[in-house]
HTML snippet that shows the backbone in 3Dmol.js (N, CA, C, O; Angstrom):
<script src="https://3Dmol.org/build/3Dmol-min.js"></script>
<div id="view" style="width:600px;height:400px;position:relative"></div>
<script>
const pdb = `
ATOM      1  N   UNK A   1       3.773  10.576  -1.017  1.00  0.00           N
ATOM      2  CA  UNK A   1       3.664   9.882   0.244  1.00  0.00           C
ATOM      3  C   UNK A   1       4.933   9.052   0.429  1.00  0.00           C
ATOM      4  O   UNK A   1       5.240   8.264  -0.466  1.00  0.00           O
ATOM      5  N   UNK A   2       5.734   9.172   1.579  1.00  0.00           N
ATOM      6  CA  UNK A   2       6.736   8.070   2.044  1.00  0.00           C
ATOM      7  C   UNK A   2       6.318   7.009   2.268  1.00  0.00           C
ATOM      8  O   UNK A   2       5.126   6.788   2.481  1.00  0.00           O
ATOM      9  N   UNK A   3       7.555   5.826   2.263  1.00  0.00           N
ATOM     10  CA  UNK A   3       6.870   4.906   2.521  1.00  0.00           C
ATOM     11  C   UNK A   3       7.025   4.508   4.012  1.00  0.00           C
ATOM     12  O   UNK A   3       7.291   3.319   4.184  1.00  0.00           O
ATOM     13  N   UNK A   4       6.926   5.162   4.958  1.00  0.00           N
ATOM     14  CA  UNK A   4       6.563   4.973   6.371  1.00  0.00           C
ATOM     15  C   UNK A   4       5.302   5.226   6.657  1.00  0.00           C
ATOM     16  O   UNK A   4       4.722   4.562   7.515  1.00  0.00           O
ATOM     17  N   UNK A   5       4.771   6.095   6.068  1.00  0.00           N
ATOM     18  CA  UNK A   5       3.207   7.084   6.185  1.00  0.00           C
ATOM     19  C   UNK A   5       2.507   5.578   5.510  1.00  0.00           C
ATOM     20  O   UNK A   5       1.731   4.957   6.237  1.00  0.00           O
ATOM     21  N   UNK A   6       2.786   5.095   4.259  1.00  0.00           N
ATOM     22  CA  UNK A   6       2.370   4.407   3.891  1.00  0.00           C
ATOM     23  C   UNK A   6       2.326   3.043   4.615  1.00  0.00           C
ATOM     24  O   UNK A   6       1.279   2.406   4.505  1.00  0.00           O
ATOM     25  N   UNK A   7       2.997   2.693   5.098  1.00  0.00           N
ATOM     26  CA  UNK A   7       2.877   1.383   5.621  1.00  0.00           C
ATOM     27  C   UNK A   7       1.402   1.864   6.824  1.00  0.00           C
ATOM     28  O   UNK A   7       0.273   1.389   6.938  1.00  0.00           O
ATOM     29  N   UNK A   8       2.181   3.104   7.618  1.00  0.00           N
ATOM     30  CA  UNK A   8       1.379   3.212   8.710  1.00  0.00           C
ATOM     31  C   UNK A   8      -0.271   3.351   8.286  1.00  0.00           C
ATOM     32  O   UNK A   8      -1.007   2.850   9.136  1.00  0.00           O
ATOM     33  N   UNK A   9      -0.691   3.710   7.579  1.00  0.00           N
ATOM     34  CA  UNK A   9      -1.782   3.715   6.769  1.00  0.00           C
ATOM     35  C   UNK A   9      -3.025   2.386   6.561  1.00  0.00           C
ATOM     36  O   UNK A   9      -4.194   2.196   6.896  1.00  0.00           O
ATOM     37  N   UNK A  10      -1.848   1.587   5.728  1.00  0.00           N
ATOM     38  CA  UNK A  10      -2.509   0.251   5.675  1.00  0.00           C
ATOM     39  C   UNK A  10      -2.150  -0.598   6.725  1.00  0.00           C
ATOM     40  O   UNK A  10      -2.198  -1.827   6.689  1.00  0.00           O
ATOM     41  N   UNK A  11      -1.786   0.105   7.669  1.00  0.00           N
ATOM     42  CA  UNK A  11      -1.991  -0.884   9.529  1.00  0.00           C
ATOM     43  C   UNK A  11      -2.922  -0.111   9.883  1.00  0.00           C
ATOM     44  O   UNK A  11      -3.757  -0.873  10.370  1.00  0.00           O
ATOM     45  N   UNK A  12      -3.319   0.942   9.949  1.00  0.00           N
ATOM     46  CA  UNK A  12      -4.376   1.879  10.255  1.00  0.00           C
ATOM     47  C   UNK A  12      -6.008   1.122   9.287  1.00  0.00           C
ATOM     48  O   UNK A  12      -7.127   1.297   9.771  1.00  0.00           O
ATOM     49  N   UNK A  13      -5.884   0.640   8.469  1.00  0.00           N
ATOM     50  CA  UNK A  13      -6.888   0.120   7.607  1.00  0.00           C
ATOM     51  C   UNK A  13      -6.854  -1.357   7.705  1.00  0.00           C
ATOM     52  O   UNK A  13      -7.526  -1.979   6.883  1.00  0.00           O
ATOM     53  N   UNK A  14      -6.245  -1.938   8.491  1.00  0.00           N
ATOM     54  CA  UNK A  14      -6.252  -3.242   8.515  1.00  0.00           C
ATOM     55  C   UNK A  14      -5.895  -4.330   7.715  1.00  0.00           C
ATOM     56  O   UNK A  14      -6.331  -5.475   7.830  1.00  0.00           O
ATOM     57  N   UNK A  15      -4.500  -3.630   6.315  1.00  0.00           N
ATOM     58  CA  UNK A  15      -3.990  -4.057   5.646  1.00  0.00           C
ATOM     59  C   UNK A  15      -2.557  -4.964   5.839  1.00  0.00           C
ATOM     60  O   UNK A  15      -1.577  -4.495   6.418  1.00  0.00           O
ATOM     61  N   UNK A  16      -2.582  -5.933   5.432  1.00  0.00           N
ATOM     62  CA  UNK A  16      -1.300  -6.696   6.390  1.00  0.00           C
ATOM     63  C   UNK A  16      -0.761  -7.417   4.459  1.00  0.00           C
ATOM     64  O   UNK A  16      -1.157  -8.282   3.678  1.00  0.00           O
ATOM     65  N   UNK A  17       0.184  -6.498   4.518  1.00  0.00           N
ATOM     66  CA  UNK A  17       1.055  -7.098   3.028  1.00  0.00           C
ATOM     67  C   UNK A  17       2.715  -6.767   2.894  1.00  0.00           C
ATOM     68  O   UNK A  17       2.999  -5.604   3.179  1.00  0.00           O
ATOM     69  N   UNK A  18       3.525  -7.391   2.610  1.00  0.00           N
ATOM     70  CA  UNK A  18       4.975  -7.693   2.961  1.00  0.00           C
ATOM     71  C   UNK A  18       5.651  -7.183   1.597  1.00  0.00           C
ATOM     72  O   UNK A  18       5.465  -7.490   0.419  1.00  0.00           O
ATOM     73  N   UNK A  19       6.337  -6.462   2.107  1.00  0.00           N
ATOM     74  CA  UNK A  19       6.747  -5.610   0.982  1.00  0.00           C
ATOM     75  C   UNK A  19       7.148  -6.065  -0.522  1.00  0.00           C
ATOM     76  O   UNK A  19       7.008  -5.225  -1.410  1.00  0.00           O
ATOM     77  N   UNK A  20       7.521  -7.044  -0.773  1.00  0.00           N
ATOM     78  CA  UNK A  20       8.021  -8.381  -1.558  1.00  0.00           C
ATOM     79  C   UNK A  20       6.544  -8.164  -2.265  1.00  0.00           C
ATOM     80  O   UNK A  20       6.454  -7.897  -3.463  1.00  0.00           O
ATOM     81  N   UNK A  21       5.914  -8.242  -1.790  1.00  0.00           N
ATOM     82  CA  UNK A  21       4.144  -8.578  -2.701  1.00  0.00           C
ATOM     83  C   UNK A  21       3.865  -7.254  -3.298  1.00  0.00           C
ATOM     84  O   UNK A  21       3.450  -7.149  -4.452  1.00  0.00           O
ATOM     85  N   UNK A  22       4.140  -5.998  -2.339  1.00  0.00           N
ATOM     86  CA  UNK A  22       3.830  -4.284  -2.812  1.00  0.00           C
ATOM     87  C   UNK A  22       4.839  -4.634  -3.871  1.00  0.00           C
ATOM     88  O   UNK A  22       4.223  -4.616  -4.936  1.00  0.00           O
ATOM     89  N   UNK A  23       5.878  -4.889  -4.045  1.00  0.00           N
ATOM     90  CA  UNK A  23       7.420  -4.500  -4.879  1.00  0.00           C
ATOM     91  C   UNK A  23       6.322  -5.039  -5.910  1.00  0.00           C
ATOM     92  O   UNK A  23       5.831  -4.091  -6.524  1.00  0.00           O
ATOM     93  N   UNK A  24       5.696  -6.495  -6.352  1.00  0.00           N
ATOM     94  CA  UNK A  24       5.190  -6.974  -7.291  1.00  0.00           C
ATOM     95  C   UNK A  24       4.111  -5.771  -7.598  1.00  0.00           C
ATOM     96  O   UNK A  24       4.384  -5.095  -8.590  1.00  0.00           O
ATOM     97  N   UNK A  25       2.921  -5.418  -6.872  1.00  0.00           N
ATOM     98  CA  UNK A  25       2.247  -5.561  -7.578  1.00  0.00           C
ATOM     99  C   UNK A  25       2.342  -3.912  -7.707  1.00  0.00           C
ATOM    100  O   UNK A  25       1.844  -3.655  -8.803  1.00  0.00           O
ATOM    101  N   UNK A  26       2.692  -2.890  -7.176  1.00  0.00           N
ATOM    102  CA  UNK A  26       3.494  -2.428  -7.798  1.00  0.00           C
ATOM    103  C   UNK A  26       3.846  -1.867  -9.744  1.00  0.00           C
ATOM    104  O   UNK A  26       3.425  -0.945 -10.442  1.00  0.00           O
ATOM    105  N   UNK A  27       5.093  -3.358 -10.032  1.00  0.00           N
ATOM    106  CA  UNK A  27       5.687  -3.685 -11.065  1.00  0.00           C
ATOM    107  C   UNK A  27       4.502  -4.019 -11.993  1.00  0.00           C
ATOM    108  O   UNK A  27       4.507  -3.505 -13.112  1.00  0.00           O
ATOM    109  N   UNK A  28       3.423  -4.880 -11.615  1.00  0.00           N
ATOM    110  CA  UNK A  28       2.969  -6.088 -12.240  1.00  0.00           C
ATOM    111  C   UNK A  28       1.216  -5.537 -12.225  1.00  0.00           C
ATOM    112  O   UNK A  28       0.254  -6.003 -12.835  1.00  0.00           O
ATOM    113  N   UNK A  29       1.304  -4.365 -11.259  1.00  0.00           N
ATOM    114  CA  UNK A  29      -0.428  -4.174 -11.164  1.00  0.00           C
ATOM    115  C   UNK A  29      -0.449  -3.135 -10.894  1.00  0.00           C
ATOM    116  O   UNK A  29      -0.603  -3.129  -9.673  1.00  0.00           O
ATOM    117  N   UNK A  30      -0.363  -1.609 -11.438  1.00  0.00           N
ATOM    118  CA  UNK A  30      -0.019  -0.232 -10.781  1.00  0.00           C
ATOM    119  C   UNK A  30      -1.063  -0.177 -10.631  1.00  0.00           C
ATOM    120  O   UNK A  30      -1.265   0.491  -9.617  1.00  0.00           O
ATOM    121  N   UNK A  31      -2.427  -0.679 -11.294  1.00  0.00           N
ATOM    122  CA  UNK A  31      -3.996   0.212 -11.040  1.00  0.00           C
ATOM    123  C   UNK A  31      -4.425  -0.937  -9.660  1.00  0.00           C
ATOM    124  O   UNK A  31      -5.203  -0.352  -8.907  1.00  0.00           O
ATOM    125  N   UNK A  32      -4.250  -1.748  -9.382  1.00  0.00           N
ATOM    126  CA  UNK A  32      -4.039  -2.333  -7.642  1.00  0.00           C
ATOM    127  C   UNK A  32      -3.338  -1.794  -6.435  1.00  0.00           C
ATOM    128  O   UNK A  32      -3.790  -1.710  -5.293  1.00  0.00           O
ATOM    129  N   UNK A  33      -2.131  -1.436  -6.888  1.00  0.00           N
ATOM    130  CA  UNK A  33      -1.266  -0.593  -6.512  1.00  0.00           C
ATOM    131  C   UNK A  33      -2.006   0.661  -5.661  1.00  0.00           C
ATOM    132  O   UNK A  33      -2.262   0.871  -4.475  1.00  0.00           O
ATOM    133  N   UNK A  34      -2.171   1.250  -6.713  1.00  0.00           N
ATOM    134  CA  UNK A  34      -2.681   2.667  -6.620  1.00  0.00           C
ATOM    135  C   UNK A  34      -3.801   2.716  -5.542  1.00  0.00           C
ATOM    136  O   UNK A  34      -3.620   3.419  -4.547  1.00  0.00           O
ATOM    137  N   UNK A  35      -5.044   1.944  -5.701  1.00  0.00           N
ATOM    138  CA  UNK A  35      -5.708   1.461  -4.479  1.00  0.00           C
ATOM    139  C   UNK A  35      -5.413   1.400  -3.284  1.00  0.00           C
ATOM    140  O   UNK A  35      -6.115   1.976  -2.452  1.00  0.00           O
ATOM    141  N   UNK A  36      -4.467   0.789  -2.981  1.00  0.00           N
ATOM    142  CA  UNK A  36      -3.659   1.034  -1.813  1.00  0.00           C
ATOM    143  C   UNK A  36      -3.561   2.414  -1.510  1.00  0.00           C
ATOM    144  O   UNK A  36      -3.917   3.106  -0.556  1.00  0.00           O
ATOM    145  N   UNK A  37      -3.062   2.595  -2.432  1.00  0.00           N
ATOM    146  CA  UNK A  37      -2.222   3.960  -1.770  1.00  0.00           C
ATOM    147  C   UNK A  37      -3.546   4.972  -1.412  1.00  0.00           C
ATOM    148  O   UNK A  37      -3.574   5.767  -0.473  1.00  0.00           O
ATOM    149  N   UNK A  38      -4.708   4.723  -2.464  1.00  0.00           N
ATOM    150  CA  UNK A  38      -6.105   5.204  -1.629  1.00  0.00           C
ATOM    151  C   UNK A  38      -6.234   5.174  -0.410  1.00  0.00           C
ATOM    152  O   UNK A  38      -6.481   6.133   0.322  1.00  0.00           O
ATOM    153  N   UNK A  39      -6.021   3.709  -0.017  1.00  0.00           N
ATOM    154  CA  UNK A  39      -6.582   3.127   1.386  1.00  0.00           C
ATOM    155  C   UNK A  39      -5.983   3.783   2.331  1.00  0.00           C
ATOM    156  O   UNK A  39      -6.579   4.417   3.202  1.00  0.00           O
ATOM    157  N   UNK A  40      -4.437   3.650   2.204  1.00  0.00           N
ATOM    158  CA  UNK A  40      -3.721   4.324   3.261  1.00  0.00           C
ATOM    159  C   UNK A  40      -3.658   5.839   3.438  1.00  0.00           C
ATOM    160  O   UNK A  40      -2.933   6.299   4.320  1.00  0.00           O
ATOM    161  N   UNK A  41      -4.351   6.609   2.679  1.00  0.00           N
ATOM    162  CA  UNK A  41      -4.994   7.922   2.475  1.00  0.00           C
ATOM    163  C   UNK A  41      -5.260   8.252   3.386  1.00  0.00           C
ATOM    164  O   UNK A  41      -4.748   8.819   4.351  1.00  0.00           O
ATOM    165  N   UNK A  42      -6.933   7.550   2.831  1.00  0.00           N
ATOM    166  CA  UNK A  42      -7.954   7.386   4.206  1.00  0.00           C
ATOM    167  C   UNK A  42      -7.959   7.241   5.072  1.00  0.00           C
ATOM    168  O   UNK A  42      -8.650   7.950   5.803  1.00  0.00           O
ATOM    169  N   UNK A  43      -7.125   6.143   5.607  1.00  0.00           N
ATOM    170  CA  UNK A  43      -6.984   5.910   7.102  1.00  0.00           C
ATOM    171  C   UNK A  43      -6.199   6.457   7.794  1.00  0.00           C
ATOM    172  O   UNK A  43      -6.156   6.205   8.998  1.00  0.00           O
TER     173      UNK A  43
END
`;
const viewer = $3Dmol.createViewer("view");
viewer.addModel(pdb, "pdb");
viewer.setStyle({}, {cartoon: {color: "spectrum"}});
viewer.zoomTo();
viewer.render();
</script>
């Protein structure tokens, strides 16, 4: 997944997070991370 699809995704799901926080958690939380990238799946 790009990360345009992705952003558009979690605006489609009602996710509002600034890339600075993805870069962290990301780094710092891939199995949080990854969730996301569920969400913006789905939507």
């Amino acid at each position: 997944m790009n990360y345009s699809t992705f952003m558009h995704g979690l605006k489609q799901a009602n996710v509002t997070i600034n890339r600075k926080m993805l870069s962290e958690m990301a780094i710092n939380d891939p199995a949080a991370f990854a969730k996301l990238v569920e969400v913006a799946q789905k939507a």
